[in-house]
N, C-alpha and C positions, 0 to 999 in steps of 0.2 A: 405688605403682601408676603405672606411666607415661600419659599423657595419654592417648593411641588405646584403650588397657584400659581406660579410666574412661568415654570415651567408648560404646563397644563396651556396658559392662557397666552404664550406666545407667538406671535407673528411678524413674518416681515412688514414691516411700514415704508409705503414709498409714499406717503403724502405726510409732510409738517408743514405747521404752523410758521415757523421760522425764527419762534423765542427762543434766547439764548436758557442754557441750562446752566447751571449755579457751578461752580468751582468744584465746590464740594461733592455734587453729583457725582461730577466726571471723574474724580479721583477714587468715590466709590467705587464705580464702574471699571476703572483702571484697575486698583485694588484687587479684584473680582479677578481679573483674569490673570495677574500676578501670583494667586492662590492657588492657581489650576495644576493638573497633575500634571508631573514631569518627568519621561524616563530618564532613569538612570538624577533625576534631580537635576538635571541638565538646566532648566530653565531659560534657554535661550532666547526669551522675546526680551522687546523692549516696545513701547508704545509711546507714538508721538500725537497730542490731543493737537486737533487744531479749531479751532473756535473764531478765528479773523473769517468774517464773511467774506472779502477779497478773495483770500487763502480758497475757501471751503469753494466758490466760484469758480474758481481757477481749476482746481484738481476735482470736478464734478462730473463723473462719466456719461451723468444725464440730468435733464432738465431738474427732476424730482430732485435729485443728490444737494444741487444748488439751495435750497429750502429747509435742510440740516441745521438743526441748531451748533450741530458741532461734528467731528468728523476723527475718528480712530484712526490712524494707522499700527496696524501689525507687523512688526519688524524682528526679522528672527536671523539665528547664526546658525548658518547651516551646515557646520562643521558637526554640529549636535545630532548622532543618527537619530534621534526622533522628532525633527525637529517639526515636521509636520503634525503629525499628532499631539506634539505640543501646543502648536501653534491653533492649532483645533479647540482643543480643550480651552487656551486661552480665550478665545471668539466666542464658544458656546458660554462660557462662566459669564462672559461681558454682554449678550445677549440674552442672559437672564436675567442678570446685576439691571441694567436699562427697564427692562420689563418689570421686576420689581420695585422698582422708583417710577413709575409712571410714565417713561418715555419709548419710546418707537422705535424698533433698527430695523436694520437691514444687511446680513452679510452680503457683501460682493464677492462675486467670484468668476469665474470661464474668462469672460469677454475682459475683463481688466488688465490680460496679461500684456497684452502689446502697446499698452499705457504705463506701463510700472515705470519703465528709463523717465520717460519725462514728470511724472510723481514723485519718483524719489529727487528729481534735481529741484522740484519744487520745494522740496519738504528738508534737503539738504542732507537724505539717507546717506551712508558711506556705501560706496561702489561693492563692500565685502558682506553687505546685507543685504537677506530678502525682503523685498516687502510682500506679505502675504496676502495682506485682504484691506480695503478700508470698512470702515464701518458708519456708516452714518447713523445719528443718534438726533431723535428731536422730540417734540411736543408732539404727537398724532392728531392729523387731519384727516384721519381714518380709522374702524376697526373691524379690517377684514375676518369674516369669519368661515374662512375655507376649512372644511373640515380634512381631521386626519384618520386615517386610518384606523380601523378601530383594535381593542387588545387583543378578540379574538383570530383578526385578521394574520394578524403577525407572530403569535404566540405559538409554541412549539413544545410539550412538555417531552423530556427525555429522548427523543428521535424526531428529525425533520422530518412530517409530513404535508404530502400535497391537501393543498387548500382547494384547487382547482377545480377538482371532479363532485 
């Protein structure tokens, strides 16, 4: 699937199957967000894959999470003044990268924060790193098709105008 179709045809997946995903996949998908843009080239992620279902069990925010063929963490040094936006662009690139190779994510995010202390002791992060996001990654036992927004919805040529009236 070329890039704009993966784009176009992405969604979060909260239902897998719970097949493991190939090595190779996952190192694409790593790959992917290793490439993402970086201010100042800062690059300050690093990504921990976790693939042991024990593991993915253990650090699963919810039922669904548990069902993961495997499971991203985002780990960034936040000495990096972009480090968030980095860390963005890495998620988004790795949630296309998945969508491209046939399999399902799901970025986390709000409710995870008061879970990070005991994820990273799980995962063995250094106290001097954030963890941003997990990412769970699987085979889809679903494909939701909620629609977005459409171009003219959002689109704005040369001056913001109201859409409303």
């Amino acid at each position: 699937m070329d890039a704009l179709e993966a784009i176009r045809t992405r969604r979060s997946i909260r239902r897998y199957t719970g097949d493991p995903i190939p090595r190779a996949d996952l190192e694409t998908i790593v790959d992917a967000g290793r490439l993402a843009a970086s201010g100042y080239n800062a690059q300050p992620w690093e990504f921990v894959v976790v693939t042991d279902r024990a593991l993915i069990e253990k650090i699963a925010l919810h039922d669904w999470i548990a069902q993961a063929g495997a499971m991203i963490a985002v780990v960034l040094a936040t000495e990096s003044y972009f480090w968030r936006e980095d860390g963005s662009a890495a998620v988004q690139n790795m949630l296309v990268a998945a969508t491209a190779l046939g399999y399902g994510s799901c970025w986390l995010q709000g409710r995870t924060e008061r879970h990070i202390p005991a994820i990273k002791k799980h995962l063995n992060i250094p106290a001097d790193k954030h963890l941003m996001t997990l990412i769970p990654l699987g085979v889809p036992a679903e494909a939701p098709e909620k629609e977005k927004k459409s171009l003219a919805e959002v689109l704005h040529w040369e001056t913001y105008q109201d859409k409303t009236g």
